[in-house]
PDB file of N, CA, C and O in Angstrom:
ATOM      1  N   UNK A   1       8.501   9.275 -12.579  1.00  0.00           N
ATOM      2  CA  UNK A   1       8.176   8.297 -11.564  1.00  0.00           C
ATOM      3  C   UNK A   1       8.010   6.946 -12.251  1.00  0.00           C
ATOM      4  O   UNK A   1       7.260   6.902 -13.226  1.00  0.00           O
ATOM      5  N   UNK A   2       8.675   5.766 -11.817  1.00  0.00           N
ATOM      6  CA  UNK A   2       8.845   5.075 -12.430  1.00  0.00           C
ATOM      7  C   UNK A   2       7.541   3.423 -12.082  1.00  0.00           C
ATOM      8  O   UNK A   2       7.234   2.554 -12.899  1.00  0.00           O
ATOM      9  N   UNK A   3       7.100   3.553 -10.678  1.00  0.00           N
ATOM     10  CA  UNK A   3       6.651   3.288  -9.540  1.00  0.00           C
ATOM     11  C   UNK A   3       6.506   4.019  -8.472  1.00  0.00           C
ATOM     12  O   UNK A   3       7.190   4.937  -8.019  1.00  0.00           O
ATOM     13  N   UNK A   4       4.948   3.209  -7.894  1.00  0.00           N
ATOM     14  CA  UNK A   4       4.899   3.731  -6.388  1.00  0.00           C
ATOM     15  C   UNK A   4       5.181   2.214  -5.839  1.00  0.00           C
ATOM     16  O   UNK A   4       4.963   1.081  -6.268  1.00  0.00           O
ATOM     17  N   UNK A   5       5.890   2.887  -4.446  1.00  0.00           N
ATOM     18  CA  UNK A   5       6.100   1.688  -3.320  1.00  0.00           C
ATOM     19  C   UNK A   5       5.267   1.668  -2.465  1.00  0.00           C
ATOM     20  O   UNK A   5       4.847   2.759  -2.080  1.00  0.00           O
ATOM     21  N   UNK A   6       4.704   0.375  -1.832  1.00  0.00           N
ATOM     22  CA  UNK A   6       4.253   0.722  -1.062  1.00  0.00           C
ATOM     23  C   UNK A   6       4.469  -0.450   0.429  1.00  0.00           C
ATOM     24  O   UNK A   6       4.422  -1.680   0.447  1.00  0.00           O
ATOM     25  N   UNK A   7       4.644   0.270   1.253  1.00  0.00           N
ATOM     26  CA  UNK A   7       5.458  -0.439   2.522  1.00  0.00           C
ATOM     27  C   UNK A   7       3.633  -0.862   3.064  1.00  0.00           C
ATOM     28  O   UNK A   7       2.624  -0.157   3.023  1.00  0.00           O
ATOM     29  N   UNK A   8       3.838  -2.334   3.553  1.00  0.00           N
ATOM     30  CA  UNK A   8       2.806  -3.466   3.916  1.00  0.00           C
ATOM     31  C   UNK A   8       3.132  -3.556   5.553  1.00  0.00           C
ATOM     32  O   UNK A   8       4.235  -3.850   6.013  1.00  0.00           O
ATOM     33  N   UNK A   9       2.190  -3.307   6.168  1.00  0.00           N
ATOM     34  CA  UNK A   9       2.761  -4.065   7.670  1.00  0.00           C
ATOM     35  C   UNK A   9       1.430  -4.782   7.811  1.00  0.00           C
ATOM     36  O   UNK A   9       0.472  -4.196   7.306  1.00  0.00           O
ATOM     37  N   UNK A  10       1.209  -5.895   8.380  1.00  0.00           N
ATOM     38  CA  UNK A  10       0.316  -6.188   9.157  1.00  0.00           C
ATOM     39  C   UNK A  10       0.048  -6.351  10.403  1.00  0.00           C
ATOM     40  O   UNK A  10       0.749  -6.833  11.293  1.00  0.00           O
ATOM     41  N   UNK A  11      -1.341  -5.794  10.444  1.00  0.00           N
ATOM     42  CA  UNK A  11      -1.521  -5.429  11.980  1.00  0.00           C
ATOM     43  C   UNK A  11      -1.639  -6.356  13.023  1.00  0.00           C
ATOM     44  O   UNK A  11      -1.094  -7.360  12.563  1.00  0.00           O
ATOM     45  N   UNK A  12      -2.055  -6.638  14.239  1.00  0.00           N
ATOM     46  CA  UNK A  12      -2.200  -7.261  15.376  1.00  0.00           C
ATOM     47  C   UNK A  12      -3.344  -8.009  14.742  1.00  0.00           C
ATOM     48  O   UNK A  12      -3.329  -9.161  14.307  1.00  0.00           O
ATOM     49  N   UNK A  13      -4.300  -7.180  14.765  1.00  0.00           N
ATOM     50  CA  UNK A  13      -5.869  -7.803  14.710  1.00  0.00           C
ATOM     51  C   UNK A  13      -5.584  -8.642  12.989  1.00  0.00           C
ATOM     52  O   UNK A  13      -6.495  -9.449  12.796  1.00  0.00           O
ATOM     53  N   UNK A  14      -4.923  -8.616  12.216  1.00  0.00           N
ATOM     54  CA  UNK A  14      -4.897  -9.693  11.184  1.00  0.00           C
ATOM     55  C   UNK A  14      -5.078  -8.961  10.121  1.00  0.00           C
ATOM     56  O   UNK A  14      -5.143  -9.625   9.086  1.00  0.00           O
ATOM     57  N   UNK A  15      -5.212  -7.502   9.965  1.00  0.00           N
ATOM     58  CA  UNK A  15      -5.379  -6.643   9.106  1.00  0.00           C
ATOM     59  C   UNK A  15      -4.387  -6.334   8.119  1.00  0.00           C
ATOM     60  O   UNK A  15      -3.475  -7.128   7.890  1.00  0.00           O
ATOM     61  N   UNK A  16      -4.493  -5.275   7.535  1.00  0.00           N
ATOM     62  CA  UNK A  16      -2.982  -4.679   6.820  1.00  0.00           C
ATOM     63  C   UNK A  16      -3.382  -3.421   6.393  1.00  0.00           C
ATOM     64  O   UNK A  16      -4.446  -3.137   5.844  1.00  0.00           O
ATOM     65  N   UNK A  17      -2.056  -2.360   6.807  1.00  0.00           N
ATOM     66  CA  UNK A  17      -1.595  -1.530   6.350  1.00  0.00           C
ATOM     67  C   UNK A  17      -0.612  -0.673   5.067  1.00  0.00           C
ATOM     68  O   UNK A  17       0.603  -0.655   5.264  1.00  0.00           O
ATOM     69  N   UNK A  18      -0.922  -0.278   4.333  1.00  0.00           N
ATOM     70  CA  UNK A  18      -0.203   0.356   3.112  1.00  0.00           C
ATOM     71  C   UNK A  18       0.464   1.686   3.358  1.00  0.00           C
ATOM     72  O   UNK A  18      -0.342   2.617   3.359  1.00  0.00           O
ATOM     73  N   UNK A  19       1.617   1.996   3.550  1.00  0.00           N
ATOM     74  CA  UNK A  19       1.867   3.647   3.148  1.00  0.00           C
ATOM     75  C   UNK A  19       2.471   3.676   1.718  1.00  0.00           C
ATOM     76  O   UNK A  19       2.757   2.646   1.108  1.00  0.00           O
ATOM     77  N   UNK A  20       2.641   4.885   1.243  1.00  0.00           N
ATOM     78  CA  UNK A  20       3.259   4.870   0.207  1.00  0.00           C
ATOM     79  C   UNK A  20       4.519   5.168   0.121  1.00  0.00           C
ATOM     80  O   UNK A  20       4.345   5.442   1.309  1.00  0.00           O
ATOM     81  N   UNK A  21       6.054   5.483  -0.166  1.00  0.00           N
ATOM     82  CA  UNK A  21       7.027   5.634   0.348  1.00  0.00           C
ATOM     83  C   UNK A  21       7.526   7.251   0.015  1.00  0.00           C
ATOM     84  O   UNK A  21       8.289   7.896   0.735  1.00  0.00           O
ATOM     85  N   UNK A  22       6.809   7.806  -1.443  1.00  0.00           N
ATOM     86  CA  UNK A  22       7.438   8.673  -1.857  1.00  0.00           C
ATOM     87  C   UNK A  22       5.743   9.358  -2.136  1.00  0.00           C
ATOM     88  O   UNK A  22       5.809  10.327  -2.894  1.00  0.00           O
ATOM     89  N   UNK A  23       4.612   9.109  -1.776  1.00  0.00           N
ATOM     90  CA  UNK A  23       3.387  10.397  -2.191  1.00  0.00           C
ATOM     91  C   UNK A  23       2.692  10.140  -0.572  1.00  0.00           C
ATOM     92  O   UNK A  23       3.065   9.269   0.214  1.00  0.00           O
ATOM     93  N   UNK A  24       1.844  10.919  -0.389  1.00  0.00           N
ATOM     94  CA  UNK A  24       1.039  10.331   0.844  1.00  0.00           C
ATOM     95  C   UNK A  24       0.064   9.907   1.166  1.00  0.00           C
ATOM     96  O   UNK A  24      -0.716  10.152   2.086  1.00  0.00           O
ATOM     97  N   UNK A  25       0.105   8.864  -0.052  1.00  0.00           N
ATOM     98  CA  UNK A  25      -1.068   8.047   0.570  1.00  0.00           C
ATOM     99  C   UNK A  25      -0.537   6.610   1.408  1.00  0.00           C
ATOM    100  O   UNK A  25       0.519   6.028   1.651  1.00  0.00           O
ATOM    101  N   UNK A  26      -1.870   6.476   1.644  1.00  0.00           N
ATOM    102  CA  UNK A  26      -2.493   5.687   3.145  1.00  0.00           C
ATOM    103  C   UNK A  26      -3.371   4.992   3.134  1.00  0.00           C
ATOM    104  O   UNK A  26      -4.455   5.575   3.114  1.00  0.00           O
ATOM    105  N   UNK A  27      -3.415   3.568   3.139  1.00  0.00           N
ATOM    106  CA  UNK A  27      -5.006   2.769   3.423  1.00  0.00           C
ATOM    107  C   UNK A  27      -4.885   1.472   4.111  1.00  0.00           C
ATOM    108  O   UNK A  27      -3.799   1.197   4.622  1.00  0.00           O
ATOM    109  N   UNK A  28      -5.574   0.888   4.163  1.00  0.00           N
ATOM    110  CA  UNK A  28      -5.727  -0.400   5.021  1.00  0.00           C
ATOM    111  C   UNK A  28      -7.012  -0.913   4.904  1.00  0.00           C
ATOM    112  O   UNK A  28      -7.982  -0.165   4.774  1.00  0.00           O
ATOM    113  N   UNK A  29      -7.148  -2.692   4.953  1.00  0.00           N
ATOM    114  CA  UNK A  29      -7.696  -3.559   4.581  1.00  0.00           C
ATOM    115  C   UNK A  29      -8.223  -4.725   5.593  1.00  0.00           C
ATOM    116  O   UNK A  29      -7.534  -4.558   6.599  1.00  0.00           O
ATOM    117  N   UNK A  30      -8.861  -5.522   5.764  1.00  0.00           N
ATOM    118  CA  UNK A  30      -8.984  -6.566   6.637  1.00  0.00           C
ATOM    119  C   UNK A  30      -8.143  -7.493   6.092  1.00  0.00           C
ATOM    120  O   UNK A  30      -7.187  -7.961   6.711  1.00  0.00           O
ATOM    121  N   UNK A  31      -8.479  -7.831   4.815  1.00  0.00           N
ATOM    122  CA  UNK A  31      -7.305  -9.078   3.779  1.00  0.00           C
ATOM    123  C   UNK A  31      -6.690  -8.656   2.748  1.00  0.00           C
ATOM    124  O   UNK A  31      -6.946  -7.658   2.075  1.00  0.00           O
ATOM    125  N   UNK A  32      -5.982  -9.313   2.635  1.00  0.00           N
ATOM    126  CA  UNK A  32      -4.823  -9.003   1.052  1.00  0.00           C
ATOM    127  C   UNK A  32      -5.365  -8.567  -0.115  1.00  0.00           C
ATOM    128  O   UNK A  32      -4.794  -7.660  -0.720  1.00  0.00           O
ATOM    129  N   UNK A  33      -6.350  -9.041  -0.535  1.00  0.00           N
ATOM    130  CA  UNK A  33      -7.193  -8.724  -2.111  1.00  0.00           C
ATOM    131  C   UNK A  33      -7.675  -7.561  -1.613  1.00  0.00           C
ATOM    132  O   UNK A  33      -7.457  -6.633  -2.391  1.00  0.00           O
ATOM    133  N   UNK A  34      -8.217  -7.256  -0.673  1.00  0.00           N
ATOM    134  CA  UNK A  34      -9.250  -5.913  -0.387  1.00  0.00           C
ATOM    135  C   UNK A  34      -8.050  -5.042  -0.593  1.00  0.00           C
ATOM    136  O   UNK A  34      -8.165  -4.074  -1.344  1.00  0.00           O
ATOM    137  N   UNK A  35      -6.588  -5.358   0.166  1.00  0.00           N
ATOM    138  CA  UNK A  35      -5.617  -4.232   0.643  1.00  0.00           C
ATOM    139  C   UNK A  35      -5.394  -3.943  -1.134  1.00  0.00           C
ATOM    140  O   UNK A  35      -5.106  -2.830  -1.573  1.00  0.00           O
ATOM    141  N   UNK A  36      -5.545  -4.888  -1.806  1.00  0.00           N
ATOM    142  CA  UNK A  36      -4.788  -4.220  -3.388  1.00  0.00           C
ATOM    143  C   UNK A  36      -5.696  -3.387  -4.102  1.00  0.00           C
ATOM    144  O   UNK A  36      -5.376  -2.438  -4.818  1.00  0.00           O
ATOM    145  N   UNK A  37      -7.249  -3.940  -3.781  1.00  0.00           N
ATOM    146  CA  UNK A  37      -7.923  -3.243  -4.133  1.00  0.00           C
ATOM    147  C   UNK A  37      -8.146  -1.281  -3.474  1.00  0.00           C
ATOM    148  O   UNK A  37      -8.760  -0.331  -3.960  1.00  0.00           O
ATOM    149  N   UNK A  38      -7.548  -1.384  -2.577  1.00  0.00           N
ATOM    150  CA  UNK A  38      -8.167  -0.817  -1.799  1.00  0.00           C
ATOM    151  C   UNK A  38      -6.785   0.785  -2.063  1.00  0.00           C
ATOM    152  O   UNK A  38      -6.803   2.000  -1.869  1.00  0.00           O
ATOM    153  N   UNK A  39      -5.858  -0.173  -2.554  1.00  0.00           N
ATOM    154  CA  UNK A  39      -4.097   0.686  -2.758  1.00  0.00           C
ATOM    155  C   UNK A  39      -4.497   1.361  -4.115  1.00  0.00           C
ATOM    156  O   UNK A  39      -4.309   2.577  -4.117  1.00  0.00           O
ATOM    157  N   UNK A  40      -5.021   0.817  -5.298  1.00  0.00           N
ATOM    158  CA  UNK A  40      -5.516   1.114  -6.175  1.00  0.00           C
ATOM    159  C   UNK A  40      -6.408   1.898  -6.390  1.00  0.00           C
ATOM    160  O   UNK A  40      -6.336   2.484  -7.471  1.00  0.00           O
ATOM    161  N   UNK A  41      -7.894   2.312  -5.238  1.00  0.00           N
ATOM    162  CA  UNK A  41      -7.980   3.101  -5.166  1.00  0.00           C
ATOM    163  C   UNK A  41      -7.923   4.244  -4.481  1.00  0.00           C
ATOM    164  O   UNK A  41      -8.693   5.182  -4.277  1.00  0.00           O
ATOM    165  N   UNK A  42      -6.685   3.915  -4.127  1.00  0.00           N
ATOM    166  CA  UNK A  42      -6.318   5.066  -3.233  1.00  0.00           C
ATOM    167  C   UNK A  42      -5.722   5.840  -3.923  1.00  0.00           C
ATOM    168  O   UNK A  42      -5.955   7.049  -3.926  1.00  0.00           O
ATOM    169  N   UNK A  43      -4.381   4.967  -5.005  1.00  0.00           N
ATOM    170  CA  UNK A  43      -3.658   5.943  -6.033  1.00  0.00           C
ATOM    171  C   UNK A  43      -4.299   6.674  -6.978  1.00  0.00           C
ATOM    172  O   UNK A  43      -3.994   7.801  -7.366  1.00  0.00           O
ATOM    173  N   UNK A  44      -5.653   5.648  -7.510  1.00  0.00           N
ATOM    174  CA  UNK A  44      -6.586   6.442  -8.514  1.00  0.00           C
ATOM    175  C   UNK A  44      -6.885   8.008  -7.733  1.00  0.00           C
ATOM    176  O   UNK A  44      -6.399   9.024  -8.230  1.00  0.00           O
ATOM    177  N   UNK A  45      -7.729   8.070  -6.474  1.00  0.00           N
ATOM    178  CA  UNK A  45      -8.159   9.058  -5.793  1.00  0.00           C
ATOM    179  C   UNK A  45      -7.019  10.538  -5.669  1.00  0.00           C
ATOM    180  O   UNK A  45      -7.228  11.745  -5.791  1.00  0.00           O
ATOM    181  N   UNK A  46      -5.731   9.695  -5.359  1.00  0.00           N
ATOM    182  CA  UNK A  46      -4.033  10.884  -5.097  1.00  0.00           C
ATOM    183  C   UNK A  46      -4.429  11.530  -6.444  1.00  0.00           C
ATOM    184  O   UNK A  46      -4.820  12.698  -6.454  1.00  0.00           O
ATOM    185  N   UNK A  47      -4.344  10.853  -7.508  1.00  0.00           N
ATOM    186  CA  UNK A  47      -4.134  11.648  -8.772  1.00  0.00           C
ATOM    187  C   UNK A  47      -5.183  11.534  -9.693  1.00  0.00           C
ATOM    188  O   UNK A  47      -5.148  10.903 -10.749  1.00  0.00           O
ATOM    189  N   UNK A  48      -6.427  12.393  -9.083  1.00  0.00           N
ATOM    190  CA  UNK A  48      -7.362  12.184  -9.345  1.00  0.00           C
ATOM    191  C   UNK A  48      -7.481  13.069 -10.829  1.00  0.00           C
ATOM    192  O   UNK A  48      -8.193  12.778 -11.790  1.00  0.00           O
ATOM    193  N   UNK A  49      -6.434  14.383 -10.674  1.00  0.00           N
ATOM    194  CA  UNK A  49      -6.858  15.549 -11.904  1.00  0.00           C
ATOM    195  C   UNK A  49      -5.298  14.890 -12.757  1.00  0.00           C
ATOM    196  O   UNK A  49      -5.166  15.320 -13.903  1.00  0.00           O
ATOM    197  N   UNK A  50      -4.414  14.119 -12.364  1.00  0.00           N
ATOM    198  CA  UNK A  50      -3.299  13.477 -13.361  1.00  0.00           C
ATOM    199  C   UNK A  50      -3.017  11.821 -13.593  1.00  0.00           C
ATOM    200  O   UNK A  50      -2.081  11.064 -13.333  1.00  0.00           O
ATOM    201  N   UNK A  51      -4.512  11.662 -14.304  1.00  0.00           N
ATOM    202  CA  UNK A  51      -4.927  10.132 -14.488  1.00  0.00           C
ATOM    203  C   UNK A  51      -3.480   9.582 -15.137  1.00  0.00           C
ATOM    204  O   UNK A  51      -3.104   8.416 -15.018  1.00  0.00           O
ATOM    205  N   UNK A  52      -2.765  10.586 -15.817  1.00  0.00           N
ATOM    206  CA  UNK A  52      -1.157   9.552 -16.535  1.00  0.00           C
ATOM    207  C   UNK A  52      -1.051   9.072 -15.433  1.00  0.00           C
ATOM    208  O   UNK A  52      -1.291   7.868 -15.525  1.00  0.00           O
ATOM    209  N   UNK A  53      -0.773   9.414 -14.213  1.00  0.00           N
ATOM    210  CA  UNK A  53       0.624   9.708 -13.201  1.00  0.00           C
ATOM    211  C   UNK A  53      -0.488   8.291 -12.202  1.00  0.00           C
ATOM    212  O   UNK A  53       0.063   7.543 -11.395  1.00  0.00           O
ATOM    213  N   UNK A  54      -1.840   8.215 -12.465  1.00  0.00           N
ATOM    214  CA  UNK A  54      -1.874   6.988 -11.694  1.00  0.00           C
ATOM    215  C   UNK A  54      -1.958   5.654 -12.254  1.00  0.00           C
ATOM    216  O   UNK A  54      -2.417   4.670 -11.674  1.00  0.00           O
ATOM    217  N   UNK A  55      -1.469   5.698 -13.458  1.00  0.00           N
ATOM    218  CA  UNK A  55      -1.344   4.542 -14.235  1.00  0.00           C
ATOM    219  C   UNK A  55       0.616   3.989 -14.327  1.00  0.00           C
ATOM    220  O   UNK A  55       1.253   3.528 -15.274  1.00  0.00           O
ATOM    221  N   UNK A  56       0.992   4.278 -13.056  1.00  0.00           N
ATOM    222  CA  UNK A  56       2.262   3.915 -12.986  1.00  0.00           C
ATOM    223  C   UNK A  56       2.418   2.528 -12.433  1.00  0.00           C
ATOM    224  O   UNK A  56       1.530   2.561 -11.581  1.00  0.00           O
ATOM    225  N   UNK A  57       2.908   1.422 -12.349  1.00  0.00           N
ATOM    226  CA  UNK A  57       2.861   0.565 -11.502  1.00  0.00           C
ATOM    227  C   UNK A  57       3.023   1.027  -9.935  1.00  0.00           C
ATOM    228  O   UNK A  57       3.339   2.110  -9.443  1.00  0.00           O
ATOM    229  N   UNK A  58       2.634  -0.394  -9.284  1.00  0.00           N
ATOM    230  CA  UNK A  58       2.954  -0.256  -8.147  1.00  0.00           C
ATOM    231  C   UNK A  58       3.135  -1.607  -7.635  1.00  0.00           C
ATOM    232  O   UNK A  58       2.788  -2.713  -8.051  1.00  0.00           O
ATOM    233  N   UNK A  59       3.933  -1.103  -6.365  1.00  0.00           N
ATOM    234  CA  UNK A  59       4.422  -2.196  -5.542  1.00  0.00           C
ATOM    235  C   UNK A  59       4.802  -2.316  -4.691  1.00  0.00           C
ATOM    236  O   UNK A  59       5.797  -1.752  -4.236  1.00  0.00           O
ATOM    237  N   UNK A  60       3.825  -3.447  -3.971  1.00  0.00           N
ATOM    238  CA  UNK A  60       3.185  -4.158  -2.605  1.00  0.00           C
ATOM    239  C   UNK A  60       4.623  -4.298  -1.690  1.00  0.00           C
ATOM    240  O   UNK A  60       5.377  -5.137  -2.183  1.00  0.00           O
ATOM    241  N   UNK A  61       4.994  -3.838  -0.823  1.00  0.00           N
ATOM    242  CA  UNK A  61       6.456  -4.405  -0.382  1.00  0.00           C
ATOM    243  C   UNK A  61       5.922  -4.810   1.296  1.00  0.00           C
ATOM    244  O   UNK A  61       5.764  -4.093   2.284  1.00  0.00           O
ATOM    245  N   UNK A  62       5.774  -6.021   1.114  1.00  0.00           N
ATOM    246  CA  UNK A  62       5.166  -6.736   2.402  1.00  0.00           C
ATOM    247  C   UNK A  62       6.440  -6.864   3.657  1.00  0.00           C
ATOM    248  O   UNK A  62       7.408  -7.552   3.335  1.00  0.00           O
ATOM    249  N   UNK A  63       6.453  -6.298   4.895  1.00  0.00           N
ATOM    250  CA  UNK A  63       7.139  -5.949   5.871  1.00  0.00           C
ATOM    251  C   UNK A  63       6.813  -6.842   7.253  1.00  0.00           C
ATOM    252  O   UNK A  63       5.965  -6.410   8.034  1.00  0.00           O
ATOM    253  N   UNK A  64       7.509  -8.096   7.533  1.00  0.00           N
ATOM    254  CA  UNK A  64       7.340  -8.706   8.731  1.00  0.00           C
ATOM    255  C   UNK A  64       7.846  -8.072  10.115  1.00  0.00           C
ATOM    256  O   UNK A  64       8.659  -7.178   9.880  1.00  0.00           O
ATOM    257  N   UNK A  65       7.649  -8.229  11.285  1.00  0.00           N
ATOM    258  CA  UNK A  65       8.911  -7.685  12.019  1.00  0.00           C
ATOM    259  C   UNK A  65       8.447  -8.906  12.908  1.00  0.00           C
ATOM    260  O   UNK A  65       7.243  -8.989  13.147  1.00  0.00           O
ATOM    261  N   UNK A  66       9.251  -9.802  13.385  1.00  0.00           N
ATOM    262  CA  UNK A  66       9.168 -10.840  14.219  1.00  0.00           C
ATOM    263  C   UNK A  66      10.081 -10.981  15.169  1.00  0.00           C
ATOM    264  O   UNK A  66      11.211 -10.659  14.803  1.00  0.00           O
ATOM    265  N   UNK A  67       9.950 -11.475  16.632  1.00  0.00           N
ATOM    266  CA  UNK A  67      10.745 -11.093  17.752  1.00  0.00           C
ATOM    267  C   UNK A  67      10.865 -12.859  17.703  1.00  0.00           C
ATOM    268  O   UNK A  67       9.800 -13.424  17.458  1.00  0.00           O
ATOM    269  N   UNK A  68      12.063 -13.732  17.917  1.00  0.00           N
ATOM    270  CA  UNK A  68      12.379 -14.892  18.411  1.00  0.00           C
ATOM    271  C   UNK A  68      12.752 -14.713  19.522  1.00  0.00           C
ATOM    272  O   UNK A  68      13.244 -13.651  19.904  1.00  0.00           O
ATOM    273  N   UNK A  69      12.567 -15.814  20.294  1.00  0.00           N
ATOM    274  CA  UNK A  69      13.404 -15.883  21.376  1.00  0.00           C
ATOM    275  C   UNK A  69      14.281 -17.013  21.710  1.00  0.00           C
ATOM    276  O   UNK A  69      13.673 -18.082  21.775  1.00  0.00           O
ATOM    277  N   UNK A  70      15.586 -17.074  21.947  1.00  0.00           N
ATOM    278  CA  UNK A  70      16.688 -18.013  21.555  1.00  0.00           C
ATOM    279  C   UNK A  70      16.164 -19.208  23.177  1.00  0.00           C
ATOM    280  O   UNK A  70      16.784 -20.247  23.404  1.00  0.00           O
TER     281      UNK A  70
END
């Protein structure tokens, strides 16, 4: 494993969401610093008995979805 990904949405209420793309973790934040903090320990917690395997990088992949209207 070379990296974890992790897909960013933010929510309605101004929040944010993390999944991971390839393990299953899951967390969410009110703001950005909390959300990294918060991804970090989430991965620490996944691989709690294979401390190598949570010292992999990771990365934040922030996801807009925006509707225009012409």
């Amino acid at each position: 494993m070379n990296e974890l990904v992790f897909e960013i949405t933010q929510e309605g209420d101004g929040g944010f969401c993390a999944e991971c793309l390839t393990e299953s973790i899951i967390t969410q934040a009110d703001t950005w610093d909390e959300l990294r903090r918060h991804v970090r320990e989430a991965v620490q917690g996944y691989f709690f008995d294979q401390p190598e395997r949570a010292q992999v990088p990771i990365r934040l992949h922030l996801v807009r979805d925006e509707v225009l209207v012409a």
